[in-house]
C-alpha positions as CSV (number, residue, x, y, z in Angstrom):
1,X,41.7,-21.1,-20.7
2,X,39.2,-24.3,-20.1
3,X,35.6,-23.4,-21.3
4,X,33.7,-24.4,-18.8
5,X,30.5,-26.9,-18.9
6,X,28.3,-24.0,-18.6
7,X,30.2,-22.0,-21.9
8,X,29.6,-25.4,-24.1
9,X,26.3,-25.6,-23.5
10,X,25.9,-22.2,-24.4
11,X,28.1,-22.4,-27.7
12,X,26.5,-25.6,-28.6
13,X,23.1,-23.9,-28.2
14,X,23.9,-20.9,-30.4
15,X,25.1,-23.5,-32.9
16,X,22.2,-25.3,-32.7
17,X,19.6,-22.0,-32.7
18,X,21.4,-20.1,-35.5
19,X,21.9,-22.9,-37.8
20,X,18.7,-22.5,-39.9
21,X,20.6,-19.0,-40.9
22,X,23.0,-20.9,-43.8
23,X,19.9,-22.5,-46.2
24,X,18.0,-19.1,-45.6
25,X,21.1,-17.0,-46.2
26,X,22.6,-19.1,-49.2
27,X,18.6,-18.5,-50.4
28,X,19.1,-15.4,-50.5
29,X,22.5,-14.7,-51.6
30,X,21.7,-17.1,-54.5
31,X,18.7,-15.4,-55.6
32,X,20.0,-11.9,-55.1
33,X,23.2,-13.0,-57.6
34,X,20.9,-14.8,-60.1
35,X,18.5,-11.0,-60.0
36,X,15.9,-12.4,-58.2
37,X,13.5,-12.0,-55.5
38,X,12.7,-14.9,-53.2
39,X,9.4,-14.2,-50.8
40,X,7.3,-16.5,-48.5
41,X,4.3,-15.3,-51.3
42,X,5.1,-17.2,-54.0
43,X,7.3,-19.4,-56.0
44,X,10.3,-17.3,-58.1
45,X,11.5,-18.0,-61.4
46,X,15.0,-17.9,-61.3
47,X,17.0,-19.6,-64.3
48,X,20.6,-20.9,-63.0
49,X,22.5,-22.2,-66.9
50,X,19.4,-22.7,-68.6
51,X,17.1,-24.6,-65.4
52,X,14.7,-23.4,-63.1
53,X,16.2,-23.3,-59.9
54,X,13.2,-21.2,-58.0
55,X,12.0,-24.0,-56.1
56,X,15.2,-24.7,-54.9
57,X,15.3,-21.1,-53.9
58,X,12.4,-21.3,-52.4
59,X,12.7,-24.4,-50.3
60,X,15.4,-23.5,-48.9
61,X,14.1,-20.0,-48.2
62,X,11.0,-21.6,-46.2
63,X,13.4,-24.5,-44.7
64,X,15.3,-21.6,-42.8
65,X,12.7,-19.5,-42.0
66,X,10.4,-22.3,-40.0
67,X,13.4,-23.8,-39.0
68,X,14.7,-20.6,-37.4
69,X,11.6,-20.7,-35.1
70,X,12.0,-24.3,-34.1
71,X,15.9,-24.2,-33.3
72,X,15.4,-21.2,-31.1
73,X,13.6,-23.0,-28.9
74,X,15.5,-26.4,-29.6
75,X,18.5,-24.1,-28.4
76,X,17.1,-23.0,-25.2
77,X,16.0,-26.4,-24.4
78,X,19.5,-27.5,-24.7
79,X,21.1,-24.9,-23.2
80,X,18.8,-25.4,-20.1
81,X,19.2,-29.3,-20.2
82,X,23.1,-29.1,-20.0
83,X,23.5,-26.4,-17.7
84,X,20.8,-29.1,-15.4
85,X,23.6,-31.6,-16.0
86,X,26.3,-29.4,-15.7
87,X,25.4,-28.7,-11.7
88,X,24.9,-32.3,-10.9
89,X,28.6,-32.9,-11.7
């Protein structure tokens, strides 16, 4: 079966919208393996082989969370610029 123009607009919007997911997950994951807690409050300390690797944490944390937002509606707009396209073919 042939996707359709319609279906890889859609796919390439969910890509696009859930894609902030992976720094914000990999945040968490991270911080949760190194015993942890990573919140939008404040800074952690969270030592990785001897270095402080909290800011990383964090950045990335605050990098997925803001960019969840924007790529929501970054995914809609696409979604609803392609499927425009899509009926003028």
């Amino acid at each position: 079966m042939n996707p359709s123009a319609k279906q890889k607009a859609l796919m390439l919007s969910l890509a696009v919208a859930f894609s902030p997911l992976v720094p914000l997950l990999l945040a968490q994951f991270a911080s949760y393996a190194l015993g942890c807690a990573v919140t939008e409050a404040v800074e952690p300390t969270c030592m990785f082989l001897g270095l402080d690797v909290g800011g990383l944490l964090y950045g990335l944390f605050m990098l997925g969370g803001f960019g969840f937002a924007i790529s929501i509606l970054l995914g809609m707009g696409i979604y609803k610029f392609l499927q425009r396209k899509s009926t003028q073919w």
